[in-house]
C-alpha positions in Angstrom: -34.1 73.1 -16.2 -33.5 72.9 -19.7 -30.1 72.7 -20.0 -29.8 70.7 -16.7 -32.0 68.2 -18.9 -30.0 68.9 -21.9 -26.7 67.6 -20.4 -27.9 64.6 -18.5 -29.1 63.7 -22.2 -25.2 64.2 -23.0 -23.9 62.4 -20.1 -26.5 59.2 -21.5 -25.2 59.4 -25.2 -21.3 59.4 -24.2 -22.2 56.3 -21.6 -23.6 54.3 -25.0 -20.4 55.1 -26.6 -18.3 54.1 -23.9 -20.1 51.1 -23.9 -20.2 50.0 -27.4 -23.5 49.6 -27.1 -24.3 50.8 -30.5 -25.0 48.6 -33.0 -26.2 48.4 -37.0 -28.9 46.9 -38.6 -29.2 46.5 -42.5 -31.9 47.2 -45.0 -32.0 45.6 -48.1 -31.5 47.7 -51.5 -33.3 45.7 -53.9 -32.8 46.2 -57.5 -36.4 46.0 -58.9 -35.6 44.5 -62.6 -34.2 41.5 -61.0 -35.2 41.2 -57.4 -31.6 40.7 -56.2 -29.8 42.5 -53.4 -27.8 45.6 -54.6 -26.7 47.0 -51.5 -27.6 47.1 -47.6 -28.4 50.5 -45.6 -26.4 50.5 -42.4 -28.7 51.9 -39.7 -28.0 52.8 -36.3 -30.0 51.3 -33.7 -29.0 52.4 -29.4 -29.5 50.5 -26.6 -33.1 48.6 -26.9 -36.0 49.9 -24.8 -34.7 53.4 -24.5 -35.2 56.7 -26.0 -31.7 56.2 -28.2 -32.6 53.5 -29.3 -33.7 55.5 -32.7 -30.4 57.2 -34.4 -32.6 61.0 -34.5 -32.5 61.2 -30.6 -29.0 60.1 -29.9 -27.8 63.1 -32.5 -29.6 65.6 -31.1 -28.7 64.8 -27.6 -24.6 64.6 -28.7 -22.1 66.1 -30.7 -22.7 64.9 -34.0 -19.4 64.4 -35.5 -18.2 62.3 -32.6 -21.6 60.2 -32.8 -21.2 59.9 -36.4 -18.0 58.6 -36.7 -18.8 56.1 -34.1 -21.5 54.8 -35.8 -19.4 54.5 -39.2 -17.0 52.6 -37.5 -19.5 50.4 -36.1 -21.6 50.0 -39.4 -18.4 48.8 -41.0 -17.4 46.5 -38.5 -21.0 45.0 -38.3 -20.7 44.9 -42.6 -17.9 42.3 -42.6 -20.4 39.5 -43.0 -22.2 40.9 -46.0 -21.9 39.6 -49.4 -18.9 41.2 -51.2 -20.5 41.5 -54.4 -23.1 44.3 -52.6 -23.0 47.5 -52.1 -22.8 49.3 -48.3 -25.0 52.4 -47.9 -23.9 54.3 -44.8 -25.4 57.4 -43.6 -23.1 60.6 -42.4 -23.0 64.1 -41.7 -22.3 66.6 -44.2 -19.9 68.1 -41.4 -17.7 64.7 -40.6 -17.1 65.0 -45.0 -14.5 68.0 -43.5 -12.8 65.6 -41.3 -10.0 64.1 -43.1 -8.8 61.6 -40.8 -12.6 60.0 -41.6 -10.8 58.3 -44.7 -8.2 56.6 -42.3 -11.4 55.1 -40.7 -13.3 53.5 -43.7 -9.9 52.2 -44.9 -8.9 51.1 -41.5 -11.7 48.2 -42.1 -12.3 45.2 -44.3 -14.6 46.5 -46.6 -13.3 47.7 -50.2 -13.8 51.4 -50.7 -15.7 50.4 -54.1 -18.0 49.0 -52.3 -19.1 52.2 -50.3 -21.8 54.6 -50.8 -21.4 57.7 -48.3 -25.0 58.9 -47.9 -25.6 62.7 -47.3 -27.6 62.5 -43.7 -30.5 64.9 -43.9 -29.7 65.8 -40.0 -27.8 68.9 -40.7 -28.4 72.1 -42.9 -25.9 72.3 -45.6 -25.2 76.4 -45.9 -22.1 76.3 -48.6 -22.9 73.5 -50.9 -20.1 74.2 -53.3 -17.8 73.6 -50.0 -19.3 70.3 -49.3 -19.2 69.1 -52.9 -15.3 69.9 -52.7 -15.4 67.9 -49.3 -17.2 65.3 -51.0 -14.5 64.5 -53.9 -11.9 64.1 -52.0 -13.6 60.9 -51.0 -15.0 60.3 -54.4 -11.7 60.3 -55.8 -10.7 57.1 -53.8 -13.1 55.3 -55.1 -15.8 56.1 -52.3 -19.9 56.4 -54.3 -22.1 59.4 -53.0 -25.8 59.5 -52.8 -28.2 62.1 -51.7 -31.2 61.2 -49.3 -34.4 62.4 -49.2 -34.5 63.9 -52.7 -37.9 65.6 -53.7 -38.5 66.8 -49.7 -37.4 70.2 -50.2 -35.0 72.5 -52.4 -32.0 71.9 -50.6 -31.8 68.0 -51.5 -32.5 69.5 -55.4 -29.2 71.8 -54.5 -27.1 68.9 -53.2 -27.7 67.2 -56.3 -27.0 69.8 -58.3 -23.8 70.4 -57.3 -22.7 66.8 -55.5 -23.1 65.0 -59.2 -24.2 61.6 -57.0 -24.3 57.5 -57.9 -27.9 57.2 -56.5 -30.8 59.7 -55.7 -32.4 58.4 -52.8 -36.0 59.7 -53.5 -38.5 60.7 -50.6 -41.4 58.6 -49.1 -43.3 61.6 -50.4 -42.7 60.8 -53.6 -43.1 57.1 -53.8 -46.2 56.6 -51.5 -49.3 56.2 -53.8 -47.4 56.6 -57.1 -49.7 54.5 -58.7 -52.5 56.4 -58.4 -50.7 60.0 -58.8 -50.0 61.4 -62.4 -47.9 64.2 -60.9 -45.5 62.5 -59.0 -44.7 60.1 -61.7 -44.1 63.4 -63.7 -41.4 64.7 -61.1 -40.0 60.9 -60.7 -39.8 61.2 -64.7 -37.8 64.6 -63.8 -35.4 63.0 -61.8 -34.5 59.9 -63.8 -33.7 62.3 -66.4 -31.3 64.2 -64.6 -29.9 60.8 -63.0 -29.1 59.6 -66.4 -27.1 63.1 -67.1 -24.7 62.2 -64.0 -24.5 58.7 -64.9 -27.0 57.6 -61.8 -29.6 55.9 -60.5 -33.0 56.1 -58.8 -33.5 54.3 -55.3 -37.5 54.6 -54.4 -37.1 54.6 -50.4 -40.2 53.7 -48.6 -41.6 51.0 -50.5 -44.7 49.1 -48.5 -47.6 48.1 -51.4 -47.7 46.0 -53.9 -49.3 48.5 -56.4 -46.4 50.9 -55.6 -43.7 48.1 -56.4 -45.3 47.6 -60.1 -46.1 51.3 -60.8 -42.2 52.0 -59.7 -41.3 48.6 -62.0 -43.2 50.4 -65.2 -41.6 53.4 -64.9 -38.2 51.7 -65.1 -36.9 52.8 -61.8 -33.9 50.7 -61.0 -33.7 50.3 -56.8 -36.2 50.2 -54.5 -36.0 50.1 -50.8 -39.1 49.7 -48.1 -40.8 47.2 -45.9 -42.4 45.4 -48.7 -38.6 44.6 -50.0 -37.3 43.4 -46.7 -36.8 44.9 -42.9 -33.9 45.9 -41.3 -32.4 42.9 -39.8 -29.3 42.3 -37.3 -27.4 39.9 -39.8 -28.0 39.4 -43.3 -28.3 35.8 -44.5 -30.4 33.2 -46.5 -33.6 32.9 -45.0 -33.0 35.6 -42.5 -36.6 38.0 -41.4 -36.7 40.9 -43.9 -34.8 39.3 -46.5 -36.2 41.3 -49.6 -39.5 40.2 -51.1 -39.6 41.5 -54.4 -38.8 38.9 -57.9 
C-alpha cells in the first residue's frame, strides 16, 4: 500500500512538470539600515489547492535533482522582471551543486551571474562537506554568491559555514523570534556576525513578523532582514504590489 501510494505521488509530481505548472513567488530581502530591497527569495509554489502546492511535499514525493533543476529554471525565468540592481536568492540541493551541466542552466537565462545567490536547501543531509564546498567553488568562481540557510538550527548548518566560507548567513526563525526580549540569542547572533565579518559576510534575520524584533535586530546592526513584517511572497514584484517590504 505504501509504495502503491508512494508512486501515484510520483506519477502527480512528473504530471506538474510536464505541465509547467510550477511557478515562483518572490520574498523581499530587505536591507534594515535603509529599508530598500537587496534581493528577492525565489520560492516555489505547485499547482494551487493541492498538496504540492508547498515546495517540501513535491521533493519528497520526486527525485530531487530533477525537481530542483526545474524549479531553478523556472525561478530564473519568472526573475526576468526584477530590478537589475537586486540580488536573486534561489534555493537548491546540495546534490544538483555536483551537476555540472547546472551552470549551462543559470547562464542559459537573462539574469547576470553577479546577481545570484545559490542557497544551500536544508532538504538534504550533507555527509562530506569538504566535497560540497569543492562543488560549491566551482560555481563561486563564476561569479555565482553562496549562502547557507537555516544557520543556528543545528550543527550541521555551523559545519556548512565553516567550510562553504558564504556571502550571507541566513539565520533561523529560532533565533530571531523574540530577540528582543532574549539576552542569549542576541549573544549567539553576536557570535555569528563575528564570524560573518571574518568571511567578508553578512547576516540575513529570516522570519521577521514584530515590530520589536525589527528594532532589536536594527540595534544590533544586523544588515538584512527577511519576514512577513518586511513584505510577503508575491507573484510579480512591483511598485505598490501586496508584500512589498514594510520596513524604513
Amino acid at each position: 500500500m505504501s509504495t502503491g501510494g508512494a508512486q501515484g505521488a510520483q506519477a502527480t509530481v512528473e504530471e506538474i512538470l510536464r505541465g509547467n505548472q510550477i511557478r515562483t513567488v518572490f520574498q523581499p530581502i530587505v536591507n534594515l539600515r535603509a529599508g530598500t530591497v537587496k534581493g528577492w527569495e525565489a520560492l516555489s509554489r505547485g499547482p494551487s489547492g493541492t498538496k504540492f502546492e508547498e515546495p517540501r511535499e513535491m521533493f519528497e514525493a520526486a527525485e530531487g535533482r530533477m525537481l530542483d533543476r526545474h524549479c531553478c529554471s523556472t525561478a530564473l525565468s519568472a526573475a526576468r522582471g526584477l530590478p537589475k540592481d537586486t540580488k536573486l536568492f534561489i534555493n537548491i540541493l546540495p546534490s544538483s551543486l555536483y551537476d555540472p551541466s547546472l551552470v549551462e542552466v543559470f547562464e542559459q537565462q537573462d539574469v547576470g551571474v553577479e546577481r545570484i545567490v545559490l542557497e544551500i536547501s536544508e532538504r538534504q543531509t550533507v555527509e562530506d562537506t569538504a566535497k560540497l564546498a569543492e562543488a560549491m567553488r566551482r560555481f563561486t568562481d563564476r561569479g555565482f554568491e553562496a549562502a547557507v540557510d537555516n544557520v543556528g538550527s543545528g550543527y550541521s548548518g555551523l559545519e556548512r559555514v565553516a567550510h562553504l566560507h558564504p556571502s550571507y548567513l541566513k539565520l533561523h526563525r529560532s533565533l530571531v523570534q523574540n530577540i528582543d526580549t532574549s539576552h542569549a540569542l542576541r549573544k549567539m547572533i553576536r557570535a555569528l556576525e563575528s564570524l560573518t565579518a571574518k568571511n567578508e559576510g553578512a547576516l540575513i534575520a529570516t522570519g521577521v513578523e514584530r515590530e520589536e524584533e525589527l528594532k532589536a535586530l536594527k540595534e544590533m546592526g544586523v544588515e538584512y532582514g527577511q519576514g512577513w513584517l518586511l513584505g510577503r511572497p508575491i507573484d510579480t514584484p512591483g511598485s505598490g504590489s501586496p508584500g512589498e517590504p514594510t520596513a524604513t
